[in-house]
C-alpha positions, 0 to 999 in steps of 0.5 A, spaced: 539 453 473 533 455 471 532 464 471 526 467 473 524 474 473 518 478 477 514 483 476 509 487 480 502 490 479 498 494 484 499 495 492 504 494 497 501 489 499 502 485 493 509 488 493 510 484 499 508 478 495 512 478 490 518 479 494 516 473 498 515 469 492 522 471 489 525 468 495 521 462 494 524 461 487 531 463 490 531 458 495 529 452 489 534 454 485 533 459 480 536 465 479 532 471 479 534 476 473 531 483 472 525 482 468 528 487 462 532 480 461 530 473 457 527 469 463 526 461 463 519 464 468 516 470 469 511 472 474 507 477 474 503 479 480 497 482 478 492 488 480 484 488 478 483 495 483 481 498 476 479 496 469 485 500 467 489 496 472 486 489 468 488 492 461 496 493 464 496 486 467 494 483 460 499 487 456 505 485 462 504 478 461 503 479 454 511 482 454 513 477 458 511 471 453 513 476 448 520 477 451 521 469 450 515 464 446 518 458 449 518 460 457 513 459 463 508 465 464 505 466 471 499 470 471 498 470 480 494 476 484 487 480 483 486 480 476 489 472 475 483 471 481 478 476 478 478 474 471 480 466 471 477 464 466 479 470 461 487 468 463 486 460 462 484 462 455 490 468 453 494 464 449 500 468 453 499 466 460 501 458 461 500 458 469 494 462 473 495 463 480 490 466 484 490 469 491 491 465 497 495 460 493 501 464 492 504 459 496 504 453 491 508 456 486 514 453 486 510 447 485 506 449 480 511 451 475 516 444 477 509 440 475 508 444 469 515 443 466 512 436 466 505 436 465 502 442 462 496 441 464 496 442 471 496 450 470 492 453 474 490 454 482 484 459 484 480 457 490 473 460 490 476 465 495 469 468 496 466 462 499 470 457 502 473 459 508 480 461 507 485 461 512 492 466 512 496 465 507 502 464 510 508 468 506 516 470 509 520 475 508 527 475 510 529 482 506 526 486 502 528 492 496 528 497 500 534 500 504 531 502 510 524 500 511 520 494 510 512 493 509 510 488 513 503 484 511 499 483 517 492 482 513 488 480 508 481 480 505 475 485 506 469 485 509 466 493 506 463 492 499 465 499 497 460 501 491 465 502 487 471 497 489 472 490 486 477 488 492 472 484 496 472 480 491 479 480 489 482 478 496 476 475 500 473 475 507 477 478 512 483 474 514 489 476 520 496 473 521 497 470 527 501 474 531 507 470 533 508 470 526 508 478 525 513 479 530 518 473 527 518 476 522 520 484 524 524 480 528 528 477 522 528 482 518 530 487 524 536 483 524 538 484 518 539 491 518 532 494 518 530 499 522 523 501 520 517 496 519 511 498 516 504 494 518 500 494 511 494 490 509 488 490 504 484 492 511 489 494 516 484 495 520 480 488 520 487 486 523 484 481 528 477 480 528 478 474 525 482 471 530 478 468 537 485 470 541 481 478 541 487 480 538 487 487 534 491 492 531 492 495 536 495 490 541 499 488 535 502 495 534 504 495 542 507 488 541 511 490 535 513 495 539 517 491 544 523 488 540 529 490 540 533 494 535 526 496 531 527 504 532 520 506 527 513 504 526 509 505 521 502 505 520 499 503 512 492 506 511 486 506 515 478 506 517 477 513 521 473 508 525 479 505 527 481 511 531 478 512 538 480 515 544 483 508 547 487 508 540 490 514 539 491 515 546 495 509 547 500 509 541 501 516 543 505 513 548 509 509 544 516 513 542 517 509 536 510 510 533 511 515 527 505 521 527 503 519 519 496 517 519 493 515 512 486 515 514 481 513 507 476 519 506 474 518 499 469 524 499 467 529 504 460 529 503 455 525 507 450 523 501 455 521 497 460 517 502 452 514 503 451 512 495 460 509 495 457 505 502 462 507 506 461 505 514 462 513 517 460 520 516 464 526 515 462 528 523 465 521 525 471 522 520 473 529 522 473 527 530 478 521 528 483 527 525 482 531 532 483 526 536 490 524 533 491 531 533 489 531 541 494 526 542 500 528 537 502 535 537 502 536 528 501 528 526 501 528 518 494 526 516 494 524 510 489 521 505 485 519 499 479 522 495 475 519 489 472 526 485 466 525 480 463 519 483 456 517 480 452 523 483 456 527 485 454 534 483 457 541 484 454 541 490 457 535 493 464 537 490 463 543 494 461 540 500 468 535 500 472 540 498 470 545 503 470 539 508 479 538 506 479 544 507 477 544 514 481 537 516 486 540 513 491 534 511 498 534 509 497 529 503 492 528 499 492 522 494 486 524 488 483 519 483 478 520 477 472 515 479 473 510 473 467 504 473 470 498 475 466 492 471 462 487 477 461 492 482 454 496 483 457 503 482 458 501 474 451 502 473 449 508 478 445 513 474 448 519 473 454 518 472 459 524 471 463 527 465 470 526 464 471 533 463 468 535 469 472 529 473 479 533 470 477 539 472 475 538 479 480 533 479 486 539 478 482 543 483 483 539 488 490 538 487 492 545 487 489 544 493 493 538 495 500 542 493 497 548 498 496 544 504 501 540 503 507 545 502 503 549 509 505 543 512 512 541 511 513 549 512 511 548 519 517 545 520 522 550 517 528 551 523 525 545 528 531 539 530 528 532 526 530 526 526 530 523 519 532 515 517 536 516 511 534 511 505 538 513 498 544 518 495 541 522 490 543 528 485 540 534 486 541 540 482 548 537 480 549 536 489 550 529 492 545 528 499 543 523 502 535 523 503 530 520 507 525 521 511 522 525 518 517 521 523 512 526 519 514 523 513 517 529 510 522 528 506 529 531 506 536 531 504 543 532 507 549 533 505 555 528 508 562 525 504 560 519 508 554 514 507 548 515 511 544 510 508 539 506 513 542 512 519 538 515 524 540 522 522 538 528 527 539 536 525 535 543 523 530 544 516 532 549 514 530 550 507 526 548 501 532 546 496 527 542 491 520 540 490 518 537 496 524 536 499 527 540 505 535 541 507 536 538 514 543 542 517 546 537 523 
């Protein structure tokens, strides 16, 4: 029996594929070891979001063929599709894969055990026109809740984003495939989904049956033993009154929203092609708080993109003040190679993305702790995921529909339990005691 070992780069939602493909590899036979192991195959699922990103997928596939000069190395994913000719010369890299076709891996790898030549699948992902690549899942890593890829591709060519390119046009799963497979996986136990994508909010606009997000969520809704629904990030636009009004409605669907930003200035979400402005977004993040009492909104934001100045900074900053988030995810804008953003004028100095950088995640840890505090001597529910240590003590943690984390003491396993009581306090970074 042949070994294989994976490992995963980037997003959520090449973590669901790299757990489809090791389900593809168990069921023809190999026996999947950690990728700490000597392996017979080894694939690695690439990113490409940042030149950074393309660097640590070189040095992944690099240690693998390391690990065993005489085994199959698999560059699949972003940077196997961004970078194909770049792979197919890299003497560590046997096998390029890329998106959309990780479906004929097995294939590939069986065929170059026996002809070596035939070692590369990468459709031009950009210009013909390309169908959902069906993959599945009938388990995954997590304890208690599984991410679920109902989406693929972009159609918002970012200024500063290479995944248009990367992932393709906008391509949606079939329905009736989704609820299978939450179905399936709710039936081996899981009792949290969360619905992700490369452009969650895309979800349907390629389909001619006038399918769309929001259907999608209320189907999922409907099957029995599902107890939570959470939502990957989105596009403000998405959140209309409709939306938010109806998924409001819905008792499983979990008040934590991850609404895509990246600036609060309008001038500088022009120059990054965003579709929305700053009026529009914070109408998103009122309209959730009309319809949820206290969601967790959550969200990212890129400092020092070309052009930005102290004004603008001060202008974004000051509008998250104003919204007020629960979290916010801060990147230090990086030049990606192939996208306009690189060659902008005016781009700013490193030691100036740090400085506004920190400033902005102080500011993060500020709203963040108001937030969870909000909660203090409140009845939650919380699904308990793993037992942990903390400060020498034995509890079980989770999190709230909110997604706060908190921690509960019990001699016996809460793991994947539903678990309801009072938070009563902070016993350690970010993490709150629920007394049942």
């Amino acid at each position: 029996m042949k070994k294989a070992a994976l490992h995963n780069l980037g997003c959520k939602v090449n973590s669901y594929e790299t757990e489809a493909m090791q389900q593809m590899l168990e069921n023809a036979g190999y026996e999947i070891v950690p990728f700490t192991d000597k392996a017979d195959v080894y694939i690695i699922n690439t990113c490409s979001v940042t030149n950074m990103a393309d660097r640590k997928s070189r040095q992944m596939l690099h240690k693998a063929k390391h690990k065993n000069p005489d085994s199959v190395v698999v560059a699949t994913g972003c940077y196997a599709q961004t970078k194909e000719q770049e792979a197919l010369l890299d003497p560590a890299i046997d096998i390029v894969i890329g998106n959309n076709q990780k479906h004929e891996l097995v294939q590939k790898i069986d065929k170059f055990f026996v002809d070596s030549s035939d070692n590369v699948a990468v459709a031009d992902i950009n210009k013909e026109p390309q169908e959902y690549e069906e993959l599945f899942l009938s388990r995954t890593a997590e304890h208690a809740r599984a991410f679920i890829k109902v989406q693929d591709g972009c159609n918002q060519f970012c200024s500063y984003c290479i995944i248009p390119y990367a992932r393709g046009r906008v391509r949606s799963r079939k329905l009736k495939n989704v609820l299978a497979e939450v179905a399936r996986l709710v039936d081996n136990g899981f009792k949290e989904i969360v619905l992700t994508g490369i452009h969650l909010s895309s979800y349907g606009v390629d389909l001619n049956d006038g399918e769309n997000l929001l259907k999608l969520i209320q189907a999922v809704h409907k099957i029995e033993g599902l107890e939570r629904i959470r939502l990957g990030s989105l596009e403000p636009k998405i959140i209309t009154k409709e939306f938010a009004e109806e998924i409001s409605k819905l008792p499983k669907m979990c008040p934590h929203f991850h609404l895509s930003l990246q600036s609060g200035c309008d001038a500088t979400l022009k120059r990054m092609n965003r579709k929305y402005t700053t009026e529009e977004y914070k109408k998103s993040c009122d309209l959730l708080r009309k319809y949820f009492n206290h969601p967790a909104i959550t969200t990212d934001v890129i400092v020092g993109f070309p052009g930005e100045d102290e004004n603008e900074f001060s202008v974004t900053k000051e509008f998250l003040e104003d919204v007020h988030f629960y979290k916010m995810h801060i990147f230090k804008y990086s030049p990606r190679r192939g996208t306009r953003a690189e060659s902008m004028p005016n781009q700013v100095d490193e030691q100036v993305k740090t400085r506004r950088s920190a400033e902005l995640i102080d500011l993060d840890h500020r709203m963040s702790k108001e937030y969870r505090d909000f909660y203090l001597d409140s009845q939650r529910t919380a699904l308990i995921e793993e037992k942990v240590t903390i400060e020498g003590k034995e509890y079980y943690t989770g999190y709230t529909m909110e997604y706060v984390k908190v921690a509960v003491e019990s001699e016996a396993d809460l793991v994947n339990q539903i678990v309801r009581g009072k938070i009563v306090k902070e016993i350690a970074n970010d993490i709150y005691l629920l007394e049942r």
